[in-house]
C-alpha positions in Angstrom: 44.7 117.5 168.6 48.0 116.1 168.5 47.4 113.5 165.6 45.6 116.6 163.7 49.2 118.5 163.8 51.4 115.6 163.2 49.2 115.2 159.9 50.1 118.9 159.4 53.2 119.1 159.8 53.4 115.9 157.7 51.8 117.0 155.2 53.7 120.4 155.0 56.7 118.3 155.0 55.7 116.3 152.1 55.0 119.4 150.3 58.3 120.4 150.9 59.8 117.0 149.8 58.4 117.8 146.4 59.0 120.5 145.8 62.4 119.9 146.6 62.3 116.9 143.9 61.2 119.0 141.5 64.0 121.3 142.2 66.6 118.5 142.3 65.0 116.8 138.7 65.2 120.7 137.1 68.7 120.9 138.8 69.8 117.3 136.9 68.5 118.8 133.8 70.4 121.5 133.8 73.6 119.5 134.7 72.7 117.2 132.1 72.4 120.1 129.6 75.9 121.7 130.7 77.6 118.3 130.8 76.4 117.8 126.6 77.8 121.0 126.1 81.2 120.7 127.7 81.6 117.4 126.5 81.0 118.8 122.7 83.5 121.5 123.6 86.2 119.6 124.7 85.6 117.0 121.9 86.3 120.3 119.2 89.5 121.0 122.0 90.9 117.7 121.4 90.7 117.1 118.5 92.6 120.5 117.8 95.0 119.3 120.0 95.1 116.0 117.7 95.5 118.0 114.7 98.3 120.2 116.5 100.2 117.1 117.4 100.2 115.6 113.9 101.0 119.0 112.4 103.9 119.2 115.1 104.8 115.1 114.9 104.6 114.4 118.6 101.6 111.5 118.5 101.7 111.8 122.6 98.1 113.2 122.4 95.6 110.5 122.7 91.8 111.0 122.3 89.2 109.0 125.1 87.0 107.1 123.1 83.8 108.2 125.3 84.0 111.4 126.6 80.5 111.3 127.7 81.3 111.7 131.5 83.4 114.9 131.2 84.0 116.4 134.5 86.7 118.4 136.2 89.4 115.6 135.6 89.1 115.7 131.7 89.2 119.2 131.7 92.7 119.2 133.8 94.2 116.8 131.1 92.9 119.5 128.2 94.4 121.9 130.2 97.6 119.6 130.8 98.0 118.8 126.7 97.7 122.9 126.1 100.0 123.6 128.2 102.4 121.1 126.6 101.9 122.1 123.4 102.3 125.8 124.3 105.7 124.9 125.4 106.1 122.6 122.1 105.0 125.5 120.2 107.2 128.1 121.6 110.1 126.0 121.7 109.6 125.7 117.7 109.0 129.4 117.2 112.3 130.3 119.1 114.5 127.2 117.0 112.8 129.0 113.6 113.9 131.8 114.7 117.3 131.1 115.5 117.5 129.1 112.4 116.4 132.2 110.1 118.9 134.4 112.2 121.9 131.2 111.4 120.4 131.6 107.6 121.1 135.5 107.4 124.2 135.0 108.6 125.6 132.7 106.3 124.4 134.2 103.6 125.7 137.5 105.0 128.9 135.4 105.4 129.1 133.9 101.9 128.4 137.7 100.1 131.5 138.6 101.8 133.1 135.6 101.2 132.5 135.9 97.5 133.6 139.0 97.7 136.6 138.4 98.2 137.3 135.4 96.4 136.9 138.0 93.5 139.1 140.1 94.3 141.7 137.3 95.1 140.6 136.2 91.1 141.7 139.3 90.3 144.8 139.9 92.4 145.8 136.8 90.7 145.4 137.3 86.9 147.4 140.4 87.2 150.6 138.5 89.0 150.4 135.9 86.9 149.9 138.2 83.8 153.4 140.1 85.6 155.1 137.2 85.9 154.7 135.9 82.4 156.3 139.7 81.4 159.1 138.9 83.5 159.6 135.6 82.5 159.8 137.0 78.7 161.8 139.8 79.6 164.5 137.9 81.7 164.6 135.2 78.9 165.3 138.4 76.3 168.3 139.7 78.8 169.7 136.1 78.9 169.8 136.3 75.0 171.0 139.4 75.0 174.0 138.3 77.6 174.9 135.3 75.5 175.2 137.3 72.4 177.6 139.6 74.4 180.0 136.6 75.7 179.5 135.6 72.1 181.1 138.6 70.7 183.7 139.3 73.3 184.9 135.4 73.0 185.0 136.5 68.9 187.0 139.6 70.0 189.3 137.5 72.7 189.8 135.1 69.7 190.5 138.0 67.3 193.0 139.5 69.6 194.7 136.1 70.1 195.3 135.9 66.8 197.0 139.3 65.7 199.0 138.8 68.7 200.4 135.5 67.3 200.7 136.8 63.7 202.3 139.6 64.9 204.5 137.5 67.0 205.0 135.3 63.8 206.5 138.0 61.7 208.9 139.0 64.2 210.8 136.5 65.0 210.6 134.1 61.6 211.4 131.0 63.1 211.5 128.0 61.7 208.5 124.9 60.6 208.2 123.4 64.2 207.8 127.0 65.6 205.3 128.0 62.5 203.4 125.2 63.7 202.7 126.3 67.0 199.9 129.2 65.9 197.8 126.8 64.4 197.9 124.5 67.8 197.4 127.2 69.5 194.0 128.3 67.5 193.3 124.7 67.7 193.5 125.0 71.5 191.2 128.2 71.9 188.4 126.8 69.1 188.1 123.8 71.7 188.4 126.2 74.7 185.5 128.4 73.0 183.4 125.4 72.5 183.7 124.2 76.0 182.9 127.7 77.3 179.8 127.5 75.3 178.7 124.1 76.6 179.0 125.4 80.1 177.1 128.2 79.0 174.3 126.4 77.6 174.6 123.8 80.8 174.5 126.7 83.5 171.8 128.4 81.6 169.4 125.0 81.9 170.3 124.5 85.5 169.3 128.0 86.0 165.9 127.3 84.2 165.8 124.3 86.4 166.0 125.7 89.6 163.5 128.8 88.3 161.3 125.8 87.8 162.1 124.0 91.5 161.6 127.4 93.2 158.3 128.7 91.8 157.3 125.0 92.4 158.6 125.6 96.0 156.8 128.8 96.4 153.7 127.0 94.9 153.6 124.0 97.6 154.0 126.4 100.2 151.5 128.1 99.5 149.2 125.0 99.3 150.3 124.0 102.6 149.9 127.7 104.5 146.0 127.8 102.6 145.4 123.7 103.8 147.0 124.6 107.0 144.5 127.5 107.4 141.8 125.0 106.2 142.7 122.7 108.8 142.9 125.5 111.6 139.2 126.4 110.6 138.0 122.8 110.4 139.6 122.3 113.8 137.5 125.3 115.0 134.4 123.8 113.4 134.7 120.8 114.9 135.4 122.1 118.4 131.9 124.0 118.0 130.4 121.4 116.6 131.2 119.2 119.5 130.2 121.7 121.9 127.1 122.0 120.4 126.8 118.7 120.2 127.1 118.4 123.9 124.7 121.1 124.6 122.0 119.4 122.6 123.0 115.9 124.3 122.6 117.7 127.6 119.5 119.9 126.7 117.7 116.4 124.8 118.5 115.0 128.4 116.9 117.2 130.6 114.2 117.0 127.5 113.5 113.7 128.0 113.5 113.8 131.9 111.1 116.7 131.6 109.1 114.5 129.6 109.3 111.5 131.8 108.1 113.8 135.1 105.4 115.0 132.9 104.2 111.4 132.2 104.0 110.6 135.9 102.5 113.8 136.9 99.8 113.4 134.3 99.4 109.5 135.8 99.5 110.6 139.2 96.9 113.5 138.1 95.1 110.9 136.5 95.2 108.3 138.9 93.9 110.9 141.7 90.9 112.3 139.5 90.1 109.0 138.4 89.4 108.3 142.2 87.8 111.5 143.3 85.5 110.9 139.6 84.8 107.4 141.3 84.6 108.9 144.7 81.8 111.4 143.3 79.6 109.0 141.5 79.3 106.9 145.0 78.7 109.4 146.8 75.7 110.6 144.1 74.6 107.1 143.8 74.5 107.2 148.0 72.9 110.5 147.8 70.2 109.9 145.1 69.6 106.0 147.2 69.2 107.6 150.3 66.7 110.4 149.1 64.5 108.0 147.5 64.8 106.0 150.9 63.6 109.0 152.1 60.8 110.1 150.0 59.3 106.9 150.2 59.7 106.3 154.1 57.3 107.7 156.6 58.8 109.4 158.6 57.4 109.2 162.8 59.2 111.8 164.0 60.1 115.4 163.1 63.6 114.9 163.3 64.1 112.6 160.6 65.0 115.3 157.7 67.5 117.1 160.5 68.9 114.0 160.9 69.5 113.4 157.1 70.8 116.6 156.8 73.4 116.3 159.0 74.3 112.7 157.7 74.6 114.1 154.3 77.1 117.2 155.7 79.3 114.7 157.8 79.6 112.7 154.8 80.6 115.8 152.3 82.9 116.9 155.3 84.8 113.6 155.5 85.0 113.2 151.5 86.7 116.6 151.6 88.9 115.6 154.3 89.5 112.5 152.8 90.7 114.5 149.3 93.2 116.5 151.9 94.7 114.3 153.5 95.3 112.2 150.0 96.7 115.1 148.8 98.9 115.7 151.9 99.8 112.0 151.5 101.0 113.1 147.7 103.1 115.6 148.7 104.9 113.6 151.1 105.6 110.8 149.2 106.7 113.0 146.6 109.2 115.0 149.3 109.9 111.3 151.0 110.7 109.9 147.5 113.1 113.5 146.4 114.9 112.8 150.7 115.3 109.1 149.6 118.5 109.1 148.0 120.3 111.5 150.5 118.8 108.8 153.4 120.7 105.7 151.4 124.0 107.9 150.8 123.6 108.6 155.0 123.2 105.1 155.6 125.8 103.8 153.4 128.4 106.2 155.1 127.2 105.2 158.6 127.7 101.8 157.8 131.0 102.3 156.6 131.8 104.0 159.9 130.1 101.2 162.1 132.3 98.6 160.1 135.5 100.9 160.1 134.9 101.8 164.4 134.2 97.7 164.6 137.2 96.9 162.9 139.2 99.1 165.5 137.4 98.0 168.1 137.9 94.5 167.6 141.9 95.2 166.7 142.0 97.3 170.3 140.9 94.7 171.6 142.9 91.6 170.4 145.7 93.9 171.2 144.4 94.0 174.8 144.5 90.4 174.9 147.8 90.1 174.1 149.0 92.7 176.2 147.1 90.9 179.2 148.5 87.7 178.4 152.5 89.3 178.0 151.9 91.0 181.4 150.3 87.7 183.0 153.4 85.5 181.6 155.9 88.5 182.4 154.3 87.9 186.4 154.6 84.1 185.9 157.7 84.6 185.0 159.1 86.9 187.7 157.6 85.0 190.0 159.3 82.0 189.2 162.8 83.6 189.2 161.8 85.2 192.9 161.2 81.6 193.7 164.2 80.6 192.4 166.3 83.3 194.2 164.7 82.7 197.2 165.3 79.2 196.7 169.4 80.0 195.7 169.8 82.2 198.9 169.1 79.8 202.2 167.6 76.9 200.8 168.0 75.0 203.9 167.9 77.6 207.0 164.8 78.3 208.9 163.0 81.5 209.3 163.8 82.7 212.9 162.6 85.9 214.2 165.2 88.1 215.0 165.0 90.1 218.9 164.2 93.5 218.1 166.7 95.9 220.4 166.3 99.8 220.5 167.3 102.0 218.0 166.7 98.7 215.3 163.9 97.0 213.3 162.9 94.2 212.5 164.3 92.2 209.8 161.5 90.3 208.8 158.6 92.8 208.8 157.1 92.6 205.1 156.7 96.4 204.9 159.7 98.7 205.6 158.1 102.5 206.1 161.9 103.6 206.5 163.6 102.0 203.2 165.1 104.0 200.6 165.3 103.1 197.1 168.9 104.4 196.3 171.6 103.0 193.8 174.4 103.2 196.8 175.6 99.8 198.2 174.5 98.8 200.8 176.5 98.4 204.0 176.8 94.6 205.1 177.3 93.7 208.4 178.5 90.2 209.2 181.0 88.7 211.0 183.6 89.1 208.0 184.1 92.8 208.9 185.3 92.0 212.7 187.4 89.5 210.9 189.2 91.8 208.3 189.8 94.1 211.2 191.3 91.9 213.8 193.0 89.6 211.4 195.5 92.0 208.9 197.7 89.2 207.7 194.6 86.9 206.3 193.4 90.9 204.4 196.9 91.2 202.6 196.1 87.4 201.3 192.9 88.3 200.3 193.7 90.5 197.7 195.2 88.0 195.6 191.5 87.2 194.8 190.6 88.4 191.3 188.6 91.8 190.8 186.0 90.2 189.1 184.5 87.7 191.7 184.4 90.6 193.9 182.8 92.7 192.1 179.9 90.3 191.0 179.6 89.3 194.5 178.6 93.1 195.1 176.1 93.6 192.9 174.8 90.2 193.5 174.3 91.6 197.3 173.2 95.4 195.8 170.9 93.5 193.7 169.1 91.4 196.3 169.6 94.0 199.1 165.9 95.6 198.6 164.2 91.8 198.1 165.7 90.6 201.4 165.0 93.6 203.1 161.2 93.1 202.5 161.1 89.0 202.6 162.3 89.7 206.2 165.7 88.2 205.1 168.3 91.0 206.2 171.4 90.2 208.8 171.4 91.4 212.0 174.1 92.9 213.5 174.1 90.3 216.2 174.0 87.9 214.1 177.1 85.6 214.1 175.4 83.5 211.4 176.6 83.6 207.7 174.1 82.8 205.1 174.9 80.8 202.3 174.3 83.6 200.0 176.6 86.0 200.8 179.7 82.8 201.5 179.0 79.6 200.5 182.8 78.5 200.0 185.2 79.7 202.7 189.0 79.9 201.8 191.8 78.5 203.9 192.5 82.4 204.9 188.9 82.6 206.7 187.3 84.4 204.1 184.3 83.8 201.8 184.6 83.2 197.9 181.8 81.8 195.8 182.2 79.2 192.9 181.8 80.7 189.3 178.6 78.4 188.7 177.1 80.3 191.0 178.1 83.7 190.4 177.3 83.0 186.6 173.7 81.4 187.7 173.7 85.2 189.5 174.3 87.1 187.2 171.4 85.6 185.0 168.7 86.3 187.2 170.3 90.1 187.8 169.7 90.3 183.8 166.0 88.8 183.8 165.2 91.3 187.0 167.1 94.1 184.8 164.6 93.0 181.6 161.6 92.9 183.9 161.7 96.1 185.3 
């Protein structure tokens, strides 16, 4: 019973398997069909597209030599070249237009223009035809005016001459005053003559200077219409260069636009290129596997679930697979747009890192020197504290004082009751008792000089506080004078110290000073 409904249900299954096939070989006819069709569509598209790109002169438009396997990729890159010849197209509508609109306004501009040129013509001819009048006209009064000085030099002349004659037959003198009159009209015939070349010279120097003014008036008039020419040249050429620029600047983002556009339509390419290939694998898979399946038996009932499912993973994970390439498009794209702004960060970070390690390495070479001044200034005081120490009792022993109430001890190395003050300090040896007892050996004393006393005190201000903490301070019992404070005792009984030494004092007083 069991065999008899596996063979059943095998059978029914096999049914179903051709029938399917059927379906699936009607299905790849029609596909076929539809493919023939779009393929002879989109041949008629390009080569449209051809044509409009050698109407337009942009050969960018290449035709596949096989466009046999048209699909959806083919069909983007039609859609891609309409789109850029759409844009070609417009662009060339809107520059016609603009050129007709540049045409109608030149030629507006040249009616008017011509216009008035006419009218200039004519504003012209009629000056020109005035001046010629009163060129004629003054030339006709300067006639005139010479006839007139003609005639009134006659009548001057005449008058002259009745005067004389009159004169002549008054007084009837004698031959040398008879010939006086005809000197005399020898005199004004010469003087008329002259007057008439001055005339005649003032009248062409007048002519002359007519000439040189029109002339004048003529050049400046050239250079106020070539100055206006050069203005308006000036103008033309400042719009011209702006233009200029505009185009430069609108050809550049021209040919950037064009440059993106190749690389999208690579990248568009490159990616439908791959999901064409993708495709045809996965047919090839698909058609391989069904015949695997026709032709195997199957021994269980699972095996077309099974297939089924294998066949929607697959067409799951290709579409996930066209995602995330996608996604990975995008970002490479966004990555690639960030890049720039990333370098420019880095490079200004880097300049930072190198400016902070610069600093950090002058802190600290500056350190090191400080630490080695401050180690050589300790050396250094050191060395004069051993000095000192060495000056004051080179050769007495360190003996602890008794301590006695209402005292402490000298030679404790921290004093909780000293006070740093700038007073001097109050010395107590056996000097004092001296002075006090002894007055005569006090009035000798003061024939000591000022100076050495004075150094001697600041020798013992000076080294006051170091004693006081080396434990090296006088008692007041103490009958013992150190060789600090007297090293050379007078005849009197008093103590004076040798310059050497209160020089050698002083220089270790300066050092401390320097040091502190």
């Amino acid at each position: 019973m069991e065999n008899k409904l596996l063979t059943q249900e095998l059978a029914q299954k096999m049914t179903d398997l051709m029938c399917l096939e059927t379906e699936f070989s009607q299905l790849q006819e029609v596909n076929s069909q539809q493919r023939k069709r779009i393929t002879e569509i989109l041949n008629t598209l390009l080569k449209d597209l051809s044509d409009f790109s050698i109407i337009l002169g942009s050969g960018e438009i290449r035709l596949p030599h096989d466009l046999s396997g048209v699909l959806e990729g083919e069909y983007a890159m039609v859609c891609v070249y309409i789109s850029k010849v759409k844009s070609e197209l417009k662009s060339l509508v809107n520059r016609c237009r603009q050129l007709e609109n540049l045409q109608t306004d030149s030629q507006r501009k040249m009616e008017e223009t011509g216009k008035e040129l006419s009218s200039c013509q004519l504003l012209i001819s009629q000056h020109e035809a005035k001046i010629r009048s009163l060129t004629e006209y003054m030339q006709n009064m300067e006639l005139k005016k010479r006839q007139l000085e003609e005639n009134c030099d006659c009548l001057v002349t005449e008058i002259t001459r009745l005067q004389n004659a009159e004169s002549l037959q008054e007084n009837h003198q004698d031959n040398e005053v008879s010939g006086e009159p005809k000197h005399q009209g020898n005199h004004l015939e010469s003087q008329h003559k002259q007057l008439g070349r001055l005339r005649d010279d003032i009248n062409n120097k007048q002519k002359m200077i007519d000439e040189l003014t029109d002339e004048n008036q003529r050049l400046v008039v050239e250079l106020q219409q070539l100055r206006a020419e050069f203005v308006s040249l000036k103008s033309r050429e400042y719009e011209k260069s702006a233009r200029l620029e505009e185009l430069k600047y609108l050809n550049e983002r021209h040919e950037q636009a064009k440059q993106d556009m190749k690389r999208l339509e690579e990248t568009v390419a490159c990616e439908l290129q791959s999901l064409h290939n993708l495709r045809k694998l996965f047919v090839e898979d698909l058609t391989t596997r069904v015949k695997q399946s026709s032709e195997m038996e199957f021994d269980d009932s699972g095996g077309f679930s099974t297939q089924k499912q294998k066949i929607s993973f697959l067409e799951n994970n290709l579409e996930q697979l066209t995602k995330v390439h996608k996604q990975l498009v995008r970002d490479n794209a966004d990555l690639r747009c960030e890049l720039p702004k990333l370098e420019k960060r880095l490079r200004s970070t880097a300049e930072r890192v190198r400016a902070l390690e610069g600093a950090l390495k002058e802190a600290k070479e500056g350190a090191m020197k400080d630490r080695r001044r401050y180690q050589q200034e300790v050396e250094r005081i050191r060395e004069v504290m051993r000095t000192k120490n060495f000056f004051h009792r080179p050769n007495a022993a360190l003996i602890a004082k008794p301590v006695r109430p209402g005292h402490y001890p000298a030679y404790s190395p921290i004093n909780h009751m000293f006070m740093r003050t700038s007073d001097p300090r109050i010395a107590f040896s056996n000097t004092l008792f001296q002075r006090a007892i002894q007055p005569n050996i006090k009035a000798k004393s003061n024939k000591v000089p000022e100076d050495r006393h004075s150094t001697a005190n600041e020798t013992q201000d000076c080294t006051h506080k170091l004693s006081t903490v080396n434990g090296k301070t006088t008692d007041i019992n103490d009958n013992s004078v150190p060789l600090s404070d007297c090293s050379v005792y007078n005849n009197d009984g008093h103590c004076s110290t040798p310059p050497d030494e209160i020089k050698q004092q002083q220089q270790v007083i300066q050092q401390e000073k320097a040091t502190s």
